[in-house]
C-alpha positions as a Markdown table, in Angstrom:
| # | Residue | x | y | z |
|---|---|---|---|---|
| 1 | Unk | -25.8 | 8.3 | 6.4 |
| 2 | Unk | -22.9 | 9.3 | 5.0 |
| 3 | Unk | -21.1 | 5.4 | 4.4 |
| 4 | Unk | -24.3 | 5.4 | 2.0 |
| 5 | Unk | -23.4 | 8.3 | 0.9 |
| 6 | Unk | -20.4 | 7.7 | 0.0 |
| 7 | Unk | -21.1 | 4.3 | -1.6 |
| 8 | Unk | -23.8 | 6.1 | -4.3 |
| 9 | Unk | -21.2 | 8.2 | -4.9 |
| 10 | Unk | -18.4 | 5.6 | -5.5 |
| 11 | Unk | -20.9 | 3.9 | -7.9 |
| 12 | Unk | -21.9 | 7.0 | -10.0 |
| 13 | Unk | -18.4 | 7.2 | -10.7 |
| 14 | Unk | -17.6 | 3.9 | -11.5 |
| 15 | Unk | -20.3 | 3.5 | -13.2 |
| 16 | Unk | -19.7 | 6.5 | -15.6 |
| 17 | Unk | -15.8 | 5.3 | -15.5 |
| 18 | Unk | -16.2 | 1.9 | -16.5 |
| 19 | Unk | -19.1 | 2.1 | -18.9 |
| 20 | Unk | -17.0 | 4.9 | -20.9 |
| 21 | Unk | -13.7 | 2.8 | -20.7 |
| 22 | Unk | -15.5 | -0.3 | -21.7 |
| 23 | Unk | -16.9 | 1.1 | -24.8 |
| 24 | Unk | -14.3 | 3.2 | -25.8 |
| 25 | Unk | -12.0 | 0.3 | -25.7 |
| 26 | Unk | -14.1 | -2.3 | -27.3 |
| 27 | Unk | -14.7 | 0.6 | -30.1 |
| 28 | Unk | -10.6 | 1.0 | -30.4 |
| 29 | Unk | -10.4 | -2.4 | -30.5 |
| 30 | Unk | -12.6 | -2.8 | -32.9 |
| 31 | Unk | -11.1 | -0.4 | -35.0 |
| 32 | Unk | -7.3 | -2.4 | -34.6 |
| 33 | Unk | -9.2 | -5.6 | -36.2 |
| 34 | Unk | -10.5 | -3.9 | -38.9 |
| 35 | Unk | -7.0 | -2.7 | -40.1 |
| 36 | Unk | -4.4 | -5.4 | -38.3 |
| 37 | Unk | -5.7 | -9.1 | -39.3 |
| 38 | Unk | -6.0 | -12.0 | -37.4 |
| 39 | Unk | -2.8 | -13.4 | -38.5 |
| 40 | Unk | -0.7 | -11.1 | -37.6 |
| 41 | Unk | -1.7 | -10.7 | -34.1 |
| 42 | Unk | -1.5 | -14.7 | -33.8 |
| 43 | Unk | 2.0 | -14.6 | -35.1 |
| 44 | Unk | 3.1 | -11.5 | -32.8 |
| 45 | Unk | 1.2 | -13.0 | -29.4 |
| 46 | Unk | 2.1 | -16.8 | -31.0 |
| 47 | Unk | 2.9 | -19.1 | -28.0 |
| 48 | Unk | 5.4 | -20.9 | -29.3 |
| 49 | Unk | 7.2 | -17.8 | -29.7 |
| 50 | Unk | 8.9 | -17.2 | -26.6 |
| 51 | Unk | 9.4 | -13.6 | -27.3 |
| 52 | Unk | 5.2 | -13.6 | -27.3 |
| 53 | Unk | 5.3 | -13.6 | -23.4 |
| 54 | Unk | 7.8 | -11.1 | -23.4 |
| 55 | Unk | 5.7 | -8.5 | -25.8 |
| 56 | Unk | 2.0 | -9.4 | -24.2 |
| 57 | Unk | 3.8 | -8.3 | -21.2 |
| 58 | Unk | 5.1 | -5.1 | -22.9 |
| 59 | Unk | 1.8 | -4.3 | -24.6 |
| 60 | Unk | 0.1 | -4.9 | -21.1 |
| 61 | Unk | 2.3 | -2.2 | -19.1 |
| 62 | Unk | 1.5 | 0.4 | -22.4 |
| 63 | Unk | -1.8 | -0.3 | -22.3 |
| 64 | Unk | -2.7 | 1.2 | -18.4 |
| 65 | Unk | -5.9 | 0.0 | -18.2 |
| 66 | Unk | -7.5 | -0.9 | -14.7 |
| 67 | Unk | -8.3 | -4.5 | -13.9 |
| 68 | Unk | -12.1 | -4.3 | -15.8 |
| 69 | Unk | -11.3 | -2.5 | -19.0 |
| 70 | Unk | -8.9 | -5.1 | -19.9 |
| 71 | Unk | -11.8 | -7.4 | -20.8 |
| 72 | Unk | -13.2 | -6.3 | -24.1 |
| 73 | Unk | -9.2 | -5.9 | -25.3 |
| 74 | Unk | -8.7 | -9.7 | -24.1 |
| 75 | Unk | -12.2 | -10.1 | -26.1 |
| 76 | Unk | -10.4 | -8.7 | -29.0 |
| 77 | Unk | -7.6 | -11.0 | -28.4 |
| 78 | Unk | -9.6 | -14.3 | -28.3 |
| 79 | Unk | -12.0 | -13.2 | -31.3 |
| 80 | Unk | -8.4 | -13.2 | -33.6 |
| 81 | Unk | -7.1 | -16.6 | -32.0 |
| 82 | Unk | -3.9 | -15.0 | -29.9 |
| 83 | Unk | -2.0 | -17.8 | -28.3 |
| 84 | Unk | -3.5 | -18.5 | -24.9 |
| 85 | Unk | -0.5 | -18.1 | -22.7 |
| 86 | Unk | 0.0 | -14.8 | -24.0 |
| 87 | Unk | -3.5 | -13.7 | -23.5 |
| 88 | Unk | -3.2 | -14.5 | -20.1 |
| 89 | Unk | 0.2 | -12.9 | -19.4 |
| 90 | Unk | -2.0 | -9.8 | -20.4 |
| 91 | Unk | -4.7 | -10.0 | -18.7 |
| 92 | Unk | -2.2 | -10.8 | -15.3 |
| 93 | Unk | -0.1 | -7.3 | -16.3 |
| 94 | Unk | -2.1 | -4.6 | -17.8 |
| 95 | Unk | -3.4 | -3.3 | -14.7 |
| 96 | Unk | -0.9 | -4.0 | -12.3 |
| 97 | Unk | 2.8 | -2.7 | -14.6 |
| 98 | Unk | -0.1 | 0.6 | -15.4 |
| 99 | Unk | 2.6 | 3.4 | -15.1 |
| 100 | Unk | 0.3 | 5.4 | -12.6 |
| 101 | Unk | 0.4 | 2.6 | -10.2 |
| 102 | Unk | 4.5 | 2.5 | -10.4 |
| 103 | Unk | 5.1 | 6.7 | -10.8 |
| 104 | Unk | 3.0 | 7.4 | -7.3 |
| 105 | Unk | 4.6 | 4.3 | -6.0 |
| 106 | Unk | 7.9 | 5.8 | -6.9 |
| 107 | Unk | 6.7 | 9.3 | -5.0 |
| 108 | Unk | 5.3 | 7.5 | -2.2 |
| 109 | Unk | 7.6 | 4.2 | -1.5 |
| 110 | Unk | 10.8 | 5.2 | -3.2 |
| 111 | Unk | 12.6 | 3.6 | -6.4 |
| 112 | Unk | 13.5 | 0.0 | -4.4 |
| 113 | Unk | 10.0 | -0.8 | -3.5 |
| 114 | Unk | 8.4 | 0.3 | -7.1 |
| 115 | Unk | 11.0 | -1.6 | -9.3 |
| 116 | Unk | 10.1 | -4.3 | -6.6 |
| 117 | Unk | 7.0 | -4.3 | -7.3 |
| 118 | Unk | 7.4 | -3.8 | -11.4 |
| 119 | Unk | 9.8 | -7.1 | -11.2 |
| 120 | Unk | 7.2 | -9.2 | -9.8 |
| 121 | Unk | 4.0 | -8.0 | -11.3 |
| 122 | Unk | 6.2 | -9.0 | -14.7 |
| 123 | Unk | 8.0 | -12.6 | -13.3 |
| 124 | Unk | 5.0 | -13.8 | -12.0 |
| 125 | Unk | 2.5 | -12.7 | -14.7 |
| 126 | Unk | 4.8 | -14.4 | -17.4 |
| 127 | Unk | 5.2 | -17.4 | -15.7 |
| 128 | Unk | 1.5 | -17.9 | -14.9 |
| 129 | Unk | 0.1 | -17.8 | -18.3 |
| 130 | Unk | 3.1 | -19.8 | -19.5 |
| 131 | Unk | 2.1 | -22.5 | -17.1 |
| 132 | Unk | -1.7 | -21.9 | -17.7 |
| 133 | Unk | -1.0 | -22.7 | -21.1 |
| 134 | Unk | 0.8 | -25.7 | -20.7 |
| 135 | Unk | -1.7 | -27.3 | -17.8 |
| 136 | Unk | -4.6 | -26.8 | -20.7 |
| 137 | Unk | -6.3 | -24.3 | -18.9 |
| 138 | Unk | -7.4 | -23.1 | -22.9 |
| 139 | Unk | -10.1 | -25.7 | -22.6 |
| 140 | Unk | -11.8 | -23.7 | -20.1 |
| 141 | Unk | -12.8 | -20.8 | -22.0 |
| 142 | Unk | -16.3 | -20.9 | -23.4 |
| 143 | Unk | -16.8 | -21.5 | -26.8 |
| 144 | Unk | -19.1 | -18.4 | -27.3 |
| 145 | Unk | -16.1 | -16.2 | -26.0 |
| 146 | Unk | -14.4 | -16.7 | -29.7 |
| 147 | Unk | -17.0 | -15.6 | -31.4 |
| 148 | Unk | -18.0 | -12.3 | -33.0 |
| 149 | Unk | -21.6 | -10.5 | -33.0 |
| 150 | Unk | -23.6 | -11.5 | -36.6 |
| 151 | Unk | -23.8 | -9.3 | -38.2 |
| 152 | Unk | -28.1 | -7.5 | -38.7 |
| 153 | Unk | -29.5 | -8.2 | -41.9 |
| 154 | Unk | -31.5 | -6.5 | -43.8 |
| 155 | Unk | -27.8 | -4.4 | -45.4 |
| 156 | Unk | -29.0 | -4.9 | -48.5 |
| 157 | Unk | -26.8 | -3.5 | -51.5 |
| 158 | Unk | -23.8 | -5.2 | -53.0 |
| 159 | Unk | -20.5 | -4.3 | -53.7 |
| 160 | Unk | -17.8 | -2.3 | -51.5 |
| 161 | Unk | -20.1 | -0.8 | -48.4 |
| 162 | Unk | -19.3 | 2.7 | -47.9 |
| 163 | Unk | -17.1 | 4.3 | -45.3 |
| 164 | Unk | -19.9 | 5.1 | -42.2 |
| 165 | Unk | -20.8 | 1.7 | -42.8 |
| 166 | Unk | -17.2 | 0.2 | -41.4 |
| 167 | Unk | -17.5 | 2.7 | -38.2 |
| 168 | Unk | -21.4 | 1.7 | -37.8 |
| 169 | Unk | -20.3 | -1.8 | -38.0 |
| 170 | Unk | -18.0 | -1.9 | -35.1 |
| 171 | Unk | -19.8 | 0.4 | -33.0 |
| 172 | Unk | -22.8 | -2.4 | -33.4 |
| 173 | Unk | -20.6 | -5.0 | -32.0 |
| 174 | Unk | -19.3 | -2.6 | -29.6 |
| 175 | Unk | -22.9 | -1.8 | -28.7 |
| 176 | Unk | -23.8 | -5.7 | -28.7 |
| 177 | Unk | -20.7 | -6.3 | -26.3 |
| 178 | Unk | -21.3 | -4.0 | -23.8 |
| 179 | Unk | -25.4 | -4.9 | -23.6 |
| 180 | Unk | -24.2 | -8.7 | -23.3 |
| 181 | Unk | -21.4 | -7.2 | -20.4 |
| 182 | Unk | -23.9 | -4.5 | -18.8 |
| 183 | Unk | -26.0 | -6.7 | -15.4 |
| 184 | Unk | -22.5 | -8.5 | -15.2 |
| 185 | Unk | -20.9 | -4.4 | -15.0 |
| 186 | Unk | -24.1 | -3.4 | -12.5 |
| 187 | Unk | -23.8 | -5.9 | -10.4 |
| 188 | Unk | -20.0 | -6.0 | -9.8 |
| 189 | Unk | -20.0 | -1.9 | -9.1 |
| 190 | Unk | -22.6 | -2.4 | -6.6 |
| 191 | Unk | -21.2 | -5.1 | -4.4 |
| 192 | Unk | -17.7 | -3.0 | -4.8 |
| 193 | Unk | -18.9 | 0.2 | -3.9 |
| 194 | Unk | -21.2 | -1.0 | -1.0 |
| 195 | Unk | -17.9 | -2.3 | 0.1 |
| 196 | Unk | -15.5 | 0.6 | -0.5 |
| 197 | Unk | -18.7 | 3.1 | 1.5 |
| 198 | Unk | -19.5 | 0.8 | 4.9 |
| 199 | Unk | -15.8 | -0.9 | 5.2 |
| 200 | Unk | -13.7 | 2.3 | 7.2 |
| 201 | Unk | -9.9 | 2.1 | 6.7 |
| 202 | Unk | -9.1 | 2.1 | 10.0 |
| 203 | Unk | -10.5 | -1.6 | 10.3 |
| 204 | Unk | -8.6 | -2.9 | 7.6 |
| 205 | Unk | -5.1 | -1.2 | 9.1 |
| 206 | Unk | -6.5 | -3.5 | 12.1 |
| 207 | Unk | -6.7 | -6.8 | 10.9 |
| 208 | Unk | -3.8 | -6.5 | 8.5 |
| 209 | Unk | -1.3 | -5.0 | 10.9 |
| 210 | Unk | 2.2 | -5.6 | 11.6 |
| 211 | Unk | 1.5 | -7.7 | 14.5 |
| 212 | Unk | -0.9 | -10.1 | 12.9 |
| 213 | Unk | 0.4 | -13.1 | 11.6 |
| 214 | Unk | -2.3 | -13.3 | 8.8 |
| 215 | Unk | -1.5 | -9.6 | 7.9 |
| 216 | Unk | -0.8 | -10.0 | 4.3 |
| 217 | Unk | -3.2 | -13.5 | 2.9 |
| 218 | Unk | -5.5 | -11.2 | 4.8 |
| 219 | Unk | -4.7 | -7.9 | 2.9 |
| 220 | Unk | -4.9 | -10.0 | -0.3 |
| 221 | Unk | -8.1 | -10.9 | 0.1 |
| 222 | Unk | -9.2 | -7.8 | 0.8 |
| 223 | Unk | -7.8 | -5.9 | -2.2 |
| 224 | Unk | -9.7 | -8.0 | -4.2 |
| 225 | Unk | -13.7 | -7.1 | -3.6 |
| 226 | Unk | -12.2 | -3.6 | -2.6 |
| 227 | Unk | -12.2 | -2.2 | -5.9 |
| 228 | Unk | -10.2 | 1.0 | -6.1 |
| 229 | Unk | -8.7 | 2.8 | -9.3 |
| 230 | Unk | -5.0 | 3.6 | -9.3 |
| 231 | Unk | -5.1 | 6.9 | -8.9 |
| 232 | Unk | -6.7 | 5.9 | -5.3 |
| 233 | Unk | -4.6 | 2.8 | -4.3 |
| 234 | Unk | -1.2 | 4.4 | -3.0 |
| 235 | Unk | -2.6 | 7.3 | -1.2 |
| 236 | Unk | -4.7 | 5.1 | 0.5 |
| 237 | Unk | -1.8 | 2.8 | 1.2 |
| 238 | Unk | 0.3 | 5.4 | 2.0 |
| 239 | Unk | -2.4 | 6.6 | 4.6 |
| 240 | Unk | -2.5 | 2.8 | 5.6 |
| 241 | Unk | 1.1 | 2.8 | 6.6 |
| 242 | Unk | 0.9 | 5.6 | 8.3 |
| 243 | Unk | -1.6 | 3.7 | 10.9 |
| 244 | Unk | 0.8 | 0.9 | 11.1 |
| 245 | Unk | -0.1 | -1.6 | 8.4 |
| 246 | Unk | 3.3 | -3.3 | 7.2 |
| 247 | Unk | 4.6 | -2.8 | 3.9 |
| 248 | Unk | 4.3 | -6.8 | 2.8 |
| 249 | Unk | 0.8 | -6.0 | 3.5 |
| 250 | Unk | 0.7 | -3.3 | 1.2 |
| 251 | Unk | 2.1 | -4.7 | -1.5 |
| 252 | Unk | -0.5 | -7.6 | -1.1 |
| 253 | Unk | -3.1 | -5.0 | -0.6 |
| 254 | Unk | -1.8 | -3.2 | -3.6 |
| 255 | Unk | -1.7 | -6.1 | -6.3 |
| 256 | Unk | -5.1 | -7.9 | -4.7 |
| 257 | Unk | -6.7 | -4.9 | -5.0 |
| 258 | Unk | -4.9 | -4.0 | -8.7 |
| 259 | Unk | -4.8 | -7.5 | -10.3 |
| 260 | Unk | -8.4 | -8.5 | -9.9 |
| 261 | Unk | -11.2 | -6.9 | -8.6 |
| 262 | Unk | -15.0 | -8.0 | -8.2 |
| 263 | Unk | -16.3 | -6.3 | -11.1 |
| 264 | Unk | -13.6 | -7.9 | -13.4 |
| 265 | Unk | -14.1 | -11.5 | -12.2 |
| 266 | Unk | -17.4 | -11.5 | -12.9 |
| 267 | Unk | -17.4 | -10.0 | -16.1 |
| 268 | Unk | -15.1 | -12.8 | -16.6 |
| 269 | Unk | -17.6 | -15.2 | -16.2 |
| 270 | Unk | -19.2 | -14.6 | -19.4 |
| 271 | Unk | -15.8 | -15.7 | -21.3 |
| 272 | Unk | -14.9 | -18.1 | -19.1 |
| 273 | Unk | -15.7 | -21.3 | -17.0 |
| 274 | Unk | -15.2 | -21.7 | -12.8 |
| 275 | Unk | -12.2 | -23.3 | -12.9 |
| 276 | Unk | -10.5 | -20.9 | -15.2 |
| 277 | Unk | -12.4 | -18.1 | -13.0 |
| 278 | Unk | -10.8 | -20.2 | -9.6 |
| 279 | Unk | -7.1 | -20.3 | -11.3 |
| 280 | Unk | -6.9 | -16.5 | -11.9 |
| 281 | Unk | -8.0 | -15.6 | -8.6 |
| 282 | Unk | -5.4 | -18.0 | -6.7 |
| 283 | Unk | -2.9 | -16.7 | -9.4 |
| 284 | Unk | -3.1 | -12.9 | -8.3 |
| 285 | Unk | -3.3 | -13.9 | -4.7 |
| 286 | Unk | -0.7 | -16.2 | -5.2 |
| 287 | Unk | 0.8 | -13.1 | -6.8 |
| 288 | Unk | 0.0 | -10.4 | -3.7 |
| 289 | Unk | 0.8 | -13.0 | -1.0 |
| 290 | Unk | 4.3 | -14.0 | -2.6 |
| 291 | Unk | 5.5 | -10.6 | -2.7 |
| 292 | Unk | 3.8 | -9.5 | 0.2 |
| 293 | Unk | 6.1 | -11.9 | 2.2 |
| 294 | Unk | 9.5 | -11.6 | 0.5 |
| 295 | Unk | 9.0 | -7.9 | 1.0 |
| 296 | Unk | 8.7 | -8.5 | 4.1 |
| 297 | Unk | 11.5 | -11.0 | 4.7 |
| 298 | Unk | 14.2 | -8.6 | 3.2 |
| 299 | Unk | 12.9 | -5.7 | 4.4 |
| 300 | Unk | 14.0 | -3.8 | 1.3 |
């Protein structure tokens, strides 16, 4: 009684969390295109710019948002034609360089493990969307992704619209994005906080212990459909070390769990197609695994 207790709990607050991130995001980002144009975020996140990577990176680790509220930001991005490779370099780093993540990871593992961490999140995120970019991935975003709401008729009038009408105008899109987004959002919560209510911890420490040769693919995988925020991830690792888990685990726990989650993927299915889907997922647990074992293997 009280796993399920716990899991209606976990999705009342998600569900309050993520609805209120999603639209006040989509709303600010509404708000950026109406005053920063196209053009100039295609030049500043331009792929042939090499300093593009560098700066979708940057934005990303300013921009803490978790793994789902990055969507209607990279929604923003595609509407005004951003270079692909830096859209992805975004979408890989905003939730995993989030400065919670790396200050209680700096309280809790020390400086070493956190700029370890920081360094990889930001190697491997660059690099993946620079190679994503270059193996054409681009064709497997779906065509609807690039476009905007219409806008309703029946305006009427002609001439400069007023002032309320710019704000109503991207809260309707705002609106229309999040309805479009909503069973995707239900459904993902659901299946993530079942999860995070009838798994117990203490199972996890056991199958992605030290002495387990799987410990950290296995961790990885696990971080993904285990949704938890950041403010939840290093005390619960923390506690997860303290029953004997390894710290390559961790890590693989950490960025599974932080890069991608269940909720996020499938939102992502409304921009983009399987294989695209299928490459982000190996990337992050490409991501968590890597790490996982050099932190392991150097024991830093």
């Amino acid at each position: 009684m009280e796993n399920w207790q716990q899991t209606f709990e976990m999705f009342v607050i998600l569900a309050v969390e993520l609805t209120a991130l999603f639209l006040i995001i989509s709303y600010f980002v509404g708000v950026l295109q109406e005053y920063v144009p196209p053009s100039r975020i295609q030049h500043i996140l331009s792929s042939k710019n090499g300093k593009g990577y560098v700066f979708a990176a940057f934005l990303g680790a300013i921009t803490p948002f978790c793994s789902c509220s990055t969507i209607p930001f990279l929604k923003g991005l595609l509407r005004a034609r951003a270079g692909f490779g830096t859209m992805m370099v975004f979408l890989f780093a905003s939730p995993l360089l989030n400065p919670i993540i790396i200050g209680l990871m700096i309280l809790t593992f020390g400086w070493g493990i956190a700029l370890y961490y920081a360094g990889m999140a930001l190697v491997v995120s660059i690099t993946a969307g620079y190679l994503l970019e270059k193996l054409g991935f681009e064709q497997y975003v779906k065509a609807e992704a690039y476009e905007a709401p219409k806008p309703k008729c029946g305006s009427g009038g002609s001439g400069p619209a007023p002032e309320i009408s710019k704000w109503r105008r991207i809260w309707d899109q705002t609106w229309t994005d999040f309805k479009k987004a909503l069973p995707y959002l239900l459904l993902g919560i659901s299946i993530g906080s079942l999860i995070y209510g009838v798994v117990p911890t203490d199972l996890i420490a056991k199958y992605a212990s030290e002495e387990n040769l799987f410990a950290i693919p296995v961790a990885a995988v696990i971080g993904i459909p285990l949704y938890i925020r950041s403010e939840a991830i290093i005390p619960l690792s923390a506690a997860l070390a303290a029953k004997g888990m390894g710290l390559g685990a961790i890590m693989a726990l950490i960025i599974g769990s932080g890069g991608a989650s269940l909720t996020e993927v499938i939102l992502l299915k409304s921009m983009f197609k399987n294989r695209m889907i299928l490459a982000f997922l190996m990337v992050v647990l490409g991501m968590a695994v890597l790490s996982g074992v050099i932190l392991a293997l150097t024991n830093l």
